[in-house]
C-alpha positions in Angstrom: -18.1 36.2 28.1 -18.8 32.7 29.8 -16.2 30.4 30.1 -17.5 28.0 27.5 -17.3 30.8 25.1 -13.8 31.5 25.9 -13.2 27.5 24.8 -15.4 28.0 21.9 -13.9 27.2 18.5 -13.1 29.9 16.0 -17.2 29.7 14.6 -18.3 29.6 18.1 -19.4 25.9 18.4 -17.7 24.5 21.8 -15.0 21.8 21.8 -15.3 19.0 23.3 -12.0 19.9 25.5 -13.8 23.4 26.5 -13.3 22.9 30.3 -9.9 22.4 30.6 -9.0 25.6 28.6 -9.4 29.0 28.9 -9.5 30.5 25.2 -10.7 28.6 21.9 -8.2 26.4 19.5 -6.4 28.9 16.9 -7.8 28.4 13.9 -4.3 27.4 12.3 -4.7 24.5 14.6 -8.2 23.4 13.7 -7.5 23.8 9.9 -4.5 21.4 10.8 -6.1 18.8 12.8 -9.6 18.3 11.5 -10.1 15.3 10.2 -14.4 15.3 8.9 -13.4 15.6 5.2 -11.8 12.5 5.5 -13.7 10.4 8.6 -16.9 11.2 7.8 -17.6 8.0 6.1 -17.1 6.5 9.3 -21.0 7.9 10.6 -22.6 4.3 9.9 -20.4 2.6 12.1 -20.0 5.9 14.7 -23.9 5.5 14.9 -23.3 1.8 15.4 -20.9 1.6 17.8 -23.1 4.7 20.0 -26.3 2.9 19.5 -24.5 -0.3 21.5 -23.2 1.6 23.8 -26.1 3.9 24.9 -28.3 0.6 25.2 -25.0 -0.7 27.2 -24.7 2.1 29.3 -28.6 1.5 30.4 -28.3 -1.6 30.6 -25.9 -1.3 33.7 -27.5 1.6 35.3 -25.0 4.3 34.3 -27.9 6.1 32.4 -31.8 6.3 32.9 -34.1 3.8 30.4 -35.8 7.2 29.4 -32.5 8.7 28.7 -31.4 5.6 26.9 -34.6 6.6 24.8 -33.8 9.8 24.3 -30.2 9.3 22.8 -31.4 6.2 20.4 -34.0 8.6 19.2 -31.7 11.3 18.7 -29.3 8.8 16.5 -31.7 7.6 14.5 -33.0 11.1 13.5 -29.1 12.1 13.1 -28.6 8.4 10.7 -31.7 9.5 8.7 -30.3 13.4 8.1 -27.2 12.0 7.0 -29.1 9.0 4.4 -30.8 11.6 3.7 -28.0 14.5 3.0 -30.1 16.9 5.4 -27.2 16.6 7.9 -25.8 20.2 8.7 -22.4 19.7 9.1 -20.5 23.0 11.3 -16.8 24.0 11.5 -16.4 23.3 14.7 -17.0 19.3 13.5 -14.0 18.0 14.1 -14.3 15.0 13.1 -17.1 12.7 12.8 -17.2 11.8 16.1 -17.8 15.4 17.1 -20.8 15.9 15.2 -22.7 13.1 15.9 -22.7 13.8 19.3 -22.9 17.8 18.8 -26.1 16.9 17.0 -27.3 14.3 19.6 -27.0 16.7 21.9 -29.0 19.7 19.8 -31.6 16.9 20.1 -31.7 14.9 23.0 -30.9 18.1 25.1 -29.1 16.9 28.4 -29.7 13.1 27.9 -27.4 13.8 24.8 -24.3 15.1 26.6 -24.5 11.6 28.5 -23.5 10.0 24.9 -19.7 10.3 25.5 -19.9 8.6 28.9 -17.4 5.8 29.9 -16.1 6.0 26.3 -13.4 8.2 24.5 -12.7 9.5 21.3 -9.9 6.6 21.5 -11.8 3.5 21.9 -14.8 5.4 20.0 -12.1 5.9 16.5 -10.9 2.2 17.0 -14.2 0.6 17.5 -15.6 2.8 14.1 -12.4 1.7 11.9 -12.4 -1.8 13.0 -16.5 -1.9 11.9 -15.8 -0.5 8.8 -12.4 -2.4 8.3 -14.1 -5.8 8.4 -17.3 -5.0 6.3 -14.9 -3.3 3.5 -12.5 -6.0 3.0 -14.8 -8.2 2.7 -16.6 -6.3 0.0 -13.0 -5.7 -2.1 -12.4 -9.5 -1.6 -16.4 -10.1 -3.5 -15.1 -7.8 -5.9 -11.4 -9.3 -6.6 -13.9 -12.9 -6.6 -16.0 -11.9 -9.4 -12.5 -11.1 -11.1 -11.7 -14.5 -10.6 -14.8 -15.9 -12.0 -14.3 -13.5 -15.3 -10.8 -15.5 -15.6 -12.3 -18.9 -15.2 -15.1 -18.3 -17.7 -12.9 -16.8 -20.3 -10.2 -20.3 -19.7 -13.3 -22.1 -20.2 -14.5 -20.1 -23.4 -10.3 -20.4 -24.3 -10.5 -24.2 -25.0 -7.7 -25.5 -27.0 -6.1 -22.1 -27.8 -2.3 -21.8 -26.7 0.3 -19.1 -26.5 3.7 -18.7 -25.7 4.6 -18.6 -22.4 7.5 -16.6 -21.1 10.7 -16.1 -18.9 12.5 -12.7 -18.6 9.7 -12.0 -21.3 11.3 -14.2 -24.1 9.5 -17.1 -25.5 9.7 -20.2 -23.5 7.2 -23.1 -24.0 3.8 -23.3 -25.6 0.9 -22.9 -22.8 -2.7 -23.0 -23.3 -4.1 -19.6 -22.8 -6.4 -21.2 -19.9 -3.7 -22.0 -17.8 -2.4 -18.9 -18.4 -5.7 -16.9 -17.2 -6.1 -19.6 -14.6 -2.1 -18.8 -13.3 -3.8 -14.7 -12.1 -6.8 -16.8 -10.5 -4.8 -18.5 -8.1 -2.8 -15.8 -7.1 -5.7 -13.4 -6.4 -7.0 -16.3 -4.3 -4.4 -16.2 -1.5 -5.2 -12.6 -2.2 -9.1 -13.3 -0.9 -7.6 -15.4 1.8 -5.4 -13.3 3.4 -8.4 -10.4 3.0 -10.0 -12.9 5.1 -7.3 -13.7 7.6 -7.2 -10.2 8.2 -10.6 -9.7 8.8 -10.4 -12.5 11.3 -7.6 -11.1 13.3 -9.2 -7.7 13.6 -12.8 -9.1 14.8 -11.7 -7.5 18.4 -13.8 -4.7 20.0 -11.6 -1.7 21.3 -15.0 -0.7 23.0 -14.6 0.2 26.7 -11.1 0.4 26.5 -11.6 4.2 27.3 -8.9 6.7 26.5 -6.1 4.4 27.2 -6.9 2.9 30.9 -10.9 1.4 30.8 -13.0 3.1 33.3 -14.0 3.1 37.3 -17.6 2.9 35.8 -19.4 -1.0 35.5 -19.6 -1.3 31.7 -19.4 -4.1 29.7 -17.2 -5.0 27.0 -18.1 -8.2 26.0 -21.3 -7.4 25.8 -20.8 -4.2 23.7 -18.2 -6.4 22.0 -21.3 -9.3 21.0 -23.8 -6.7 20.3 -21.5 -5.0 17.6 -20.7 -8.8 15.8 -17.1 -8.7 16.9 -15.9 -11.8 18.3 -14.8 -10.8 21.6 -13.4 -7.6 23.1 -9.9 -6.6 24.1 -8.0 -8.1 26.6 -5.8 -4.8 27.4 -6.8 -1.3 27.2 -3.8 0.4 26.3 -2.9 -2.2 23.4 -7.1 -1.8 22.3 -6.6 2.0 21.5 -3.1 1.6 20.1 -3.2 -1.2 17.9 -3.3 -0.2 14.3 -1.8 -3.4 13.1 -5.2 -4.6 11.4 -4.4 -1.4 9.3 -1.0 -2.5 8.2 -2.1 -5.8 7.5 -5.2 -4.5 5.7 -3.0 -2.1 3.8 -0.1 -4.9 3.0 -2.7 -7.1 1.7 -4.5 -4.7 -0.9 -0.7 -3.3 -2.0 -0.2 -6.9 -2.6 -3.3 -7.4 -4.7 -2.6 -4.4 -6.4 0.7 -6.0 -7.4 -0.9 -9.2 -9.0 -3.5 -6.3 -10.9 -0.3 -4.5 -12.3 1.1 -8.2 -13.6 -2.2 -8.4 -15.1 -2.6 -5.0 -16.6 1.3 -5.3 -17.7 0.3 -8.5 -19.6 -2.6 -7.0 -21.5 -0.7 -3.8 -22.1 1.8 -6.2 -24.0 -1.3 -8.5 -25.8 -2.9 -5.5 -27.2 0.1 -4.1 -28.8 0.5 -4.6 -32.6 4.2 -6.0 -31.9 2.2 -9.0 -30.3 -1.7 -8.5 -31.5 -2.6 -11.3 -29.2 -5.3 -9.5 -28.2 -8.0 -6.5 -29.1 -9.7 -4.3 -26.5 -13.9 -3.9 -26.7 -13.9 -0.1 -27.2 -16.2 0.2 -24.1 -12.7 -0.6 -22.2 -10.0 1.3 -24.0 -9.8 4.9 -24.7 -8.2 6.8 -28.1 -5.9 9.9 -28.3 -7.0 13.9 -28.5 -4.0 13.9 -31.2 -3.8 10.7 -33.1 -6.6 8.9 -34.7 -5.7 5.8 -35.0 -4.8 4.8 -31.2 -7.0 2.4 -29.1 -5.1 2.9 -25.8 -5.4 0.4 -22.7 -5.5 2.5 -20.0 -7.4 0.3 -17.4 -4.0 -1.9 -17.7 -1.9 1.1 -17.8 -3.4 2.4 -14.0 -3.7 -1.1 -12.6 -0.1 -1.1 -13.4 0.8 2.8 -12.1 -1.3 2.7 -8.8 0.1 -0.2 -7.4 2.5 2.1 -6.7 0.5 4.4 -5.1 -1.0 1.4 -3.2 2.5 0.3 -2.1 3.0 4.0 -0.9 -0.1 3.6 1.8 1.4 0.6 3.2 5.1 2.4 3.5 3.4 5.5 4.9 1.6 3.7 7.5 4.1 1.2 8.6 6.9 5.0 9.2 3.9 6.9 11.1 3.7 4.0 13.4 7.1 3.1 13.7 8.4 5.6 16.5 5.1 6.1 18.4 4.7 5.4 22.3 1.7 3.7 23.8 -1.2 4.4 23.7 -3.1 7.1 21.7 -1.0 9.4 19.6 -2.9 12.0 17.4 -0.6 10.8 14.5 -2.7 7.7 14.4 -5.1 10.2 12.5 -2.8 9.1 9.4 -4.7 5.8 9.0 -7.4 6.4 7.4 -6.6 8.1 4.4 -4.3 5.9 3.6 -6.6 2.8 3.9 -9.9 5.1 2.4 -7.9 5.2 -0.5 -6.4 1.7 -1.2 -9.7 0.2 -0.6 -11.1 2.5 -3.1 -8.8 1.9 -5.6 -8.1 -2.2 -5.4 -12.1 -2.2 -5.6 -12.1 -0.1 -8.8 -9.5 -1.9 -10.2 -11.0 -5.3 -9.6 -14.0 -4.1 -11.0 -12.9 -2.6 -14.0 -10.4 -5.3 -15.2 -13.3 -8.1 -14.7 -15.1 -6.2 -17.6 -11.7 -5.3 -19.8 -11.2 -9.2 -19.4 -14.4 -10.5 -19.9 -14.9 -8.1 -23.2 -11.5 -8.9 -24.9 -11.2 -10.7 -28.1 -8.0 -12.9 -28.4 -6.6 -13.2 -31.8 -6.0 -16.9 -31.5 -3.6 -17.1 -34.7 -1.5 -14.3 -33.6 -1.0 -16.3 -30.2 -0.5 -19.7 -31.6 1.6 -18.3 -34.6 3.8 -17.1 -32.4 3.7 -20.4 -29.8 4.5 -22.6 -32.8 8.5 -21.4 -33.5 10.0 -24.3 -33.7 13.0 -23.8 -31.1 10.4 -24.1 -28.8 10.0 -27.9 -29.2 14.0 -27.5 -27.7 13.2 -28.7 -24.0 10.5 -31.1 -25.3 13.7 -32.8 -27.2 16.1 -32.9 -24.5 13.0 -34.9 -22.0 12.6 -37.0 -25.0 16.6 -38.0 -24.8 16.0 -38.3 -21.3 13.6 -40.7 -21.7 15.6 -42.6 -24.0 18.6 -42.9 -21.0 20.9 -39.5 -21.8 21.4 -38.0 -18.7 19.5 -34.4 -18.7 22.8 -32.6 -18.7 24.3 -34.1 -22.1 20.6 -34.0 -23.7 20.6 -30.1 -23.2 23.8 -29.8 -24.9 22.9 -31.8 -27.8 19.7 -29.7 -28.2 21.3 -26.3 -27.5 24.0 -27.4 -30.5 21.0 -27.9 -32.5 19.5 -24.8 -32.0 22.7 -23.2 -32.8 23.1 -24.6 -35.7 19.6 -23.0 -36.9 20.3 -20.3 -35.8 23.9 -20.3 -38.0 21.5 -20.8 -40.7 22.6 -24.9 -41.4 19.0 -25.5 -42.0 15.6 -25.9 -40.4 15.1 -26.8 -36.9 13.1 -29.8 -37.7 15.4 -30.9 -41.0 18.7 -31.0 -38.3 16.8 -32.8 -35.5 15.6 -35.4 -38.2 19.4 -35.7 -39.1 20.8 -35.9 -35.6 18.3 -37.7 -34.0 15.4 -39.5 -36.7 12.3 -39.1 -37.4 10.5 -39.8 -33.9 12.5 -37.0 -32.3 11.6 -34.6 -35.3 7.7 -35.5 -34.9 7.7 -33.3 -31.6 8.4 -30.2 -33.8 6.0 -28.6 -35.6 2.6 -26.5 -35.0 0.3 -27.5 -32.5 2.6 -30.0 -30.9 4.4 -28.9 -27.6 1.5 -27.3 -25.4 0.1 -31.3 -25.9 3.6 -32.2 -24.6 2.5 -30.6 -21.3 0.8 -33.8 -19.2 2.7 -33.2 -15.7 0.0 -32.2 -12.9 -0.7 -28.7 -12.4 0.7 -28.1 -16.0 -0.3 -26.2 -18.9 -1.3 -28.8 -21.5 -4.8 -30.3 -22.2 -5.0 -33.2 -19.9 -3.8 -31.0 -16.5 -5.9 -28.7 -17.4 -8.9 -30.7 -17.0 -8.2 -31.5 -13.4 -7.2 -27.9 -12.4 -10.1 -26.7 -13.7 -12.3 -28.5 -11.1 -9.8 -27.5 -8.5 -10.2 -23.7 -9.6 -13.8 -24.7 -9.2 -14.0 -26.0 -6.1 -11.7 -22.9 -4.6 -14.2 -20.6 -5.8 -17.0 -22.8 -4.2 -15.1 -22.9 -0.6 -13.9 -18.8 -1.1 -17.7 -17.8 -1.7 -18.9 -19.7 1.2 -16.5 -18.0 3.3 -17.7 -15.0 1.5 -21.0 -15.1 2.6 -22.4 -13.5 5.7 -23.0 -15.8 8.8 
C-alpha cells in the first residue's frame, strides 16, 4: 500500500496532513472533528478568498499565468456545481475548505495542488468568516431597518390614539401609542449602529497571515486584502488567525437585538390578551390550539421572547471557548460558527416576522384609551400643576398622594375631591382625553413632541439607509 494510502481517511480520500503520518485518522476522530455540515455555507466566500489569492499568487511569480488559469477555471466550474447542487460532496470533506480544493484538484490536475500555497487552513477559515461576517450583518441590520420602518408607519397611521404607559407594569401616565411604537424604533437603531460598528472593525484581511507566522514566500497582503473589499490587512500574523473578537462582538450585538425583540414580543403578548384587548392579531400572524377552539395564540411574540435566550446562550458560549485559549490557532475556534450561523439566522427571522405581525395588527383604540383615561392618572399632572403655582414638588406630591387615598377609601371621585381641595382649574386636568395632551416636554409623549420626533425618526432612518447601502 503506498504511503498516501496509509494517510488516507476511513473512505479512502487523502487528508490534507497525509505526509506527516503514517496511517489514516480513526474514524471516531473524523466523525468528531468535521465541521462541512456546518461550514459549508462558507463556499461563496472560500471561492472568493481562493480566486484572490490564486490571481495573487501569479501575480508575484509564485505560480505560472497558465496555472493561474487553470485553478480559476477549476473554481468557477466547482462555484457553478455548487449554485447548481451538482457538487459531490465526499467523507473525507472535512470541512469546506477541504473540498474545494479536493475538487480543484480533480480538475486542474497538478496546477490544483498549487491552490493551498503560501496560505493555511488558518488564515484561509478567518479570511472566509470575516467575508461572510460583514455581508451578513449587514443584511440582519436591512432586515431589523424595515422593522423600524413597519413601527414608524404604524405611529404615523396611530395619530391621536393614546394608551397607558407603564412602570413595573402598572399604569403610569397616558402616552400616545406613537411614541410608544416609536420608543422600539430607537432602540433597534443603536441596534443597526453597533451592526455597523462591527462590521467596521472587522473589515481586516487575515489573508497571508499563514498558519500563524506569514510566509518566506513574496505575497501580498494588501493587495489580496484590496482585492477582497476589506479595508486593509493585518498588521500581525499571529493576532490575524487568532482573533475571533469580530465574533463576540457580532454575537453580543444580535443577543442584544434579540433582547429589544423579546421586549417587543413581551408587549404584544400582553396587548392581545383579553385582560388588556388592546390589540388583535391578523390570523395570517397567530396560530390557534389542536385542543381548544377558541384560542388565537401569538406565537411570533412568544419565540421572539424565548430565543433571546437562546441568542444570549451563543454569546456566553463563545466568550468561555475563547476565554482560556493560547495564541494562535486552536481547533476549539471551530466553535464559532455555529454559534453565529445560528444567531444570525434567528435575529433575521425574527425581524422579519414581527415587521409583518406589527404591520397586520389592529389596535382596539377604546380598549387602550379606556384604560389610559383612569382618573388617578391625572395624579402627577396635579402635583406639576401645584408646582407651577409655587408648592415645592415634594409637598405637591403629598397633597396629591392624600387625594388619591382618599379615592381609593372610597370619599368620593377623584375629580369631585380635587375640585374640593384644590378648585375647578386643578380638576379640569382630570378627565378623558386630557393627560397624554399634558405631555409638551421635548422628546415626550404628547401631541406637540411628537411632531418633532417624528422628523428626527425620519431623518435617522434617512442617514441609517445610506449607511446601509453598498459603496
Amino acid at each position: 500500500m503506498s504511503a498516501e494510502r496509509d494517510a488516507s481517511s476511513p473512505d479512502g480520500g487523502s487528508t490534507l496532513w497525509h505526509g506527516r503520518f503514517e496511517g489514516g485518522p480513526a474514524e471516531a476522530l473524523m466523525a468528531y472533528t468535521v465541521s462541512l455540515p456546518f461550514d459549508r455555507r462558507l463556499w461563496r466566500d472560500d471561492i472568493a478568498g481562493s480566486l484572490v489569492h490564486v490571481r495573487g499568487l501569479a501575480r508575484v511569480g509564485i505560480i505560472t499565468d497558465d496555472e493561474r488559469d487553470a485553478v480559476l477555471a477549476a473554481l468557477d466550474q466547482v462555484r457553478d456545481e455548487i449554485v447548481e447542487n451538482r457538487f459531490a460532496y465526499l467523507p473525507s470533506d472535512e470541512d469546506i475548505h477541504t473540498a474545494v480544493e479536493r475538487r480543484v484538484t480533480e480538475i486542474a490536475g497538478a496546477a490544483g495542488a498549487k491552490l493551498h500555497t503560501a496560505r493555511s487552513r488558518n488564515d484561509q477559515v478567518a479570511t472566509d468568516l470575516r467575508l461572510w461576517t460583514k455581508r451578513e450583518l449587514v443584511d440582519v441590520a436591512s432586515a431589523v431597518s424595515e422593522l423600524q420602518v413597519v413601527l414608524l408607519d404604524r405611529a404615523v397611521e396611530a395619530g391621536d390614539i393614546y394608551l397607558p404607559g407603564y412602570t413595573h407594569l402598572q399604569r403610569a401616565q397616558p402616552v400616545l401609542l406613537a411614541h410608544q411604537l416609536l420608543a422600539h424604533g430607537w432602540a433597534l437603531a443603536r441596534d443597526v449602529d453597533r451592526l455597523l460598528a462591527t462590521v467596521e472593525r472587522l473589515d481586516v484581511s487575515p489573508l497571508g497571515a499563514g498558519a500563524l507566522a506569514g510566509t518566506s514566500l513574496p505575497i501580498d497582503p494588501a493587495w489580496t486584502a484590496a482585492e477582497l473589499g476589506f479595508a486593509r490587512a493585518f498588521d500581525n500574523s499571529l493576532d490575524a488567525v487568532s482573533d475571533r473578537d469580530f465574533v463576540a462582538e457580532a454575537l453580543f450585538d444580535l443577543a442584544l437585538i434579540g433582547v429589544h425583540l423579546s421586549r417587543i414580543g413581551e408587549e404584544w403578548v400582553l396587548w392581545t390578551t383579553e385582560e388588556f384587548g388592546f390589540a388583535r392579531l391578523d390570523d395570517a400572524y397567530a396560530t390557534g390550539s389542536s385542543m381548544l377552539p377558541q384560542k388565537k395564540n401569538p406565537d411570533i411574540a412568544e419565540l421572539s421572547r424565548g430565543k433571546s435566550g437562546r441568542l444570549i446562550g451563543n454569546l456566553t458560549g463563545l466568550l468561555t471557548t475563547l476565554k482560556g485559549l493560547p495564541l494562535a490557532y486552536n481547533r476549539d475556534l471551530q466553535e464559532d460558527k455555529e454559534p453565529l450561523f445560528d444567531s444570525v439566522d434567528q435575529v433575521r427571522l425574527a425581524a422579519t416576522a414581527l415587521a409583518g405581525m406589527i404591520a397586520t395588527t389592529t389596535f382596539v383604540t377604546e380598549r387602550m384609551q379606556a384604560a389610559a383615561d383612569a382618573e388617578t392618572s391625572a395624579a402627577t399632572d396635579l402635583a406639576e400643576w401645584l408646582v407651577r403655582a409655587g408648592t415645592p414638588f415634594r409637598e405637591a406630591h403629598a397633597v396629591v398622594g392624600a387625594l388619591v387615598r382618599r379615592h381609593l377609601a372610597g370619599e368620593g371621585t377623584f375629580r369631585e375631591l380635587v375640585a374640593d381641595d384644590l378648585g375647578s382649574d386643578a380638576s379640569a386636568l382630570v378627565g378623558p382625553g386630557i393627560g397624554v395632551g399634558q405631555r409638551t416636554s421635548p422628546g415626550g409623549a404628547g401631541p406637540v413632541a411628537i411632531v418633532a420626533q417624528l422628523d428626527a425618526y425620519r431623518a435617522m432612518l434617512a442617514a441609517q439607509a445610506g449607511r446601509l447601502r453598498p459603496t
